[in-house]
VEXNUDREN-448919 format. One line per field, with one value per residue (C-alpha): residue number from 0; residue in three letters; y, x, z negated. Coordinates in nm, 3 decimals. Layout:
// VEXNUDREN-448919
nr = (NUM	...) .
rest = (ala	...) .
Y = (Y	...) .
X = (X	...) .
Z = (Z	...) .
// end
This chain:
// VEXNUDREN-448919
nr = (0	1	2	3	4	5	6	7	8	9	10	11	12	13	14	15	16	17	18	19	20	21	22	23	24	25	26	27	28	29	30	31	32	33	34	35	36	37	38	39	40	41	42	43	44	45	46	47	48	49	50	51	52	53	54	55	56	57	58	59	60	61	62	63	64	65	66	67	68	69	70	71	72	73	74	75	76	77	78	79	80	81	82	83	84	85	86	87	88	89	90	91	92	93	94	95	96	97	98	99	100	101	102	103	104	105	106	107	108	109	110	111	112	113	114	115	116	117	118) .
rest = (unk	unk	unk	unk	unk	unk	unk	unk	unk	unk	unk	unk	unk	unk	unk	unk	unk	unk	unk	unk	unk	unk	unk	unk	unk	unk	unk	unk	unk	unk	unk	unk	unk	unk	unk	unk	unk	unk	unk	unk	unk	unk	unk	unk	unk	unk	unk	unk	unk	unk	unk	unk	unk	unk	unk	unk	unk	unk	unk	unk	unk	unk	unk	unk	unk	unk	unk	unk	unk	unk	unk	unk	unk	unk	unk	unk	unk	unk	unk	unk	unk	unk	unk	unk	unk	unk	unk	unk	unk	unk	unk	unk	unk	unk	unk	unk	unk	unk	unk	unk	unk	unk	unk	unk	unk	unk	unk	unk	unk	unk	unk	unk	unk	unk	unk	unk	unk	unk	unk) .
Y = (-1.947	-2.062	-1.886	-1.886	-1.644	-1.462	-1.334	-1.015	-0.725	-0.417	-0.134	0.287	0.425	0.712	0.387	0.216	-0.165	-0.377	-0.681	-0.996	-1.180	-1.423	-1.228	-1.376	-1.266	-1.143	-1.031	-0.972	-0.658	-0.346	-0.232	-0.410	-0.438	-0.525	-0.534	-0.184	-0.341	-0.416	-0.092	0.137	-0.049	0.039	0.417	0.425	0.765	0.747	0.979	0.942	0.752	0.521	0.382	0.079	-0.217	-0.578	-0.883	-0.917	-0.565	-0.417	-0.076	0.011	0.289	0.226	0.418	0.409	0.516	0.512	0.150	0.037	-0.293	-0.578	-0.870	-1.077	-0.841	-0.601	-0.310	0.000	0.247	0.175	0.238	0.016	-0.043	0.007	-0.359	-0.431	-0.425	-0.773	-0.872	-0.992	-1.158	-0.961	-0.938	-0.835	-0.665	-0.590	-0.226	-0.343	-0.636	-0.424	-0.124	-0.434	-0.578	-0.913	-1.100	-1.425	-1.765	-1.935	-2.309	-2.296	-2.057	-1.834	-1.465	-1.401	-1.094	-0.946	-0.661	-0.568	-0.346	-0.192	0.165) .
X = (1.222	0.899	0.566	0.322	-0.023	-0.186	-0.503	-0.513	-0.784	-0.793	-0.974	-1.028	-0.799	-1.136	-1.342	-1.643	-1.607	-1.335	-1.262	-1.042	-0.844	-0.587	-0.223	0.080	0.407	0.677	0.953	1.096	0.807	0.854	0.516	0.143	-0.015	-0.403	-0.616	-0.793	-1.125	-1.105	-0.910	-1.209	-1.437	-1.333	-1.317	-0.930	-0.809	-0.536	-0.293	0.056	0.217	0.435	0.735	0.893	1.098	0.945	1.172	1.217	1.402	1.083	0.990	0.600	0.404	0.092	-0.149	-0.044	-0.277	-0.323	-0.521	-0.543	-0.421	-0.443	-0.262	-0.308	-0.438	-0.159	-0.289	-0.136	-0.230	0.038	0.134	-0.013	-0.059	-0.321	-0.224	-0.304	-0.638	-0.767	-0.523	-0.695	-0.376	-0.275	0.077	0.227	0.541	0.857	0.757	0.394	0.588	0.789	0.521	0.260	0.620	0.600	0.905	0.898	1.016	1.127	1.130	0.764	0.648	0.465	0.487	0.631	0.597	0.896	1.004	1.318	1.424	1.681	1.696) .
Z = (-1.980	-1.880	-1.804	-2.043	-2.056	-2.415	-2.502	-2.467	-2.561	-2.279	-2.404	-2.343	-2.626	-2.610	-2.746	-2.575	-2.496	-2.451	-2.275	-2.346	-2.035	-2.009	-1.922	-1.804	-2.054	-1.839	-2.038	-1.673	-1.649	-1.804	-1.790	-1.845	-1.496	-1.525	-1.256	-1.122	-1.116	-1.509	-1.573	-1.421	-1.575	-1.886	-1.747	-1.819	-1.632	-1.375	-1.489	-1.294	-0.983	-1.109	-0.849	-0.901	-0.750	-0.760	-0.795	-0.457	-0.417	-0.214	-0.356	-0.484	-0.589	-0.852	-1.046	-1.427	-1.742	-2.087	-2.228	-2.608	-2.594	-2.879	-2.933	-3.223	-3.452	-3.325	-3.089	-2.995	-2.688	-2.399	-2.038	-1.821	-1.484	-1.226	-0.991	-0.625	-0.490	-0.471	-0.745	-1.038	-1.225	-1.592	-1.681	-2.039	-2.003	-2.217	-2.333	-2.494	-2.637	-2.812	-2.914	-3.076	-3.252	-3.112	-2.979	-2.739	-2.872	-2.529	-2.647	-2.789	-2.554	-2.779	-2.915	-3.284	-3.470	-3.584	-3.862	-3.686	-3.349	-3.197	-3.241) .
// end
């Protein structure tokens, strides 16, 4: 599949502004990883480590919190993840995907909604 990016809206779940940025869709992700700078802005509270393994195999440790997020009209309040100092890329991963309902169409390279799940 190829890369493609999405609007996406980042706010506090607490309320207070938001902010829109471009975000890579990376079904490959698990979690939403925006950049700390944009997360603190929006005063969203660091609440756990979170340890993972990149692509690569190399293993990580991050900062994870609480954000509304909104896609589409869709928005729900997900996991997402504090990224790298000095990294100001935005990544959409699987688990928001599937919390604002939306599935990827690989051949037009867009998100769909959709009614269904696996429970």
């Amino acid at each position: 599949m190829g890369s493609f990016s999405t609007t996406v809206r980042v706010g506090n779940p607490a309320g207070g502004d938001t902010f829109e940025v471009e975000a890579l869709v990376d079904t490959g992700a698990s979690h939403s990883m925006f950049p700390t700078s944009l997360l603190d802005a929006l005063h969203i509270a660091r609440r756990s480590q979170f340890d993972g393994t990149l692509a690569d195999g190399s293993e990580v440790s991050y900062w994870s919190g609480w954000a509304l997020i909104g896609i589409d009209g869709e928005e729900a309040t997900c996991r997402v993840i504090f990224g790298p100092e000095g990294d100001d890329s935005s990544v959409v991963g699987s688990t928001t995907l599937q919390m604002l309902m939306f599935k990827v169409d690989p051949v037009r390279e867009v998100l769909e909604p959709t009614t269904r799940i696996r429970l």
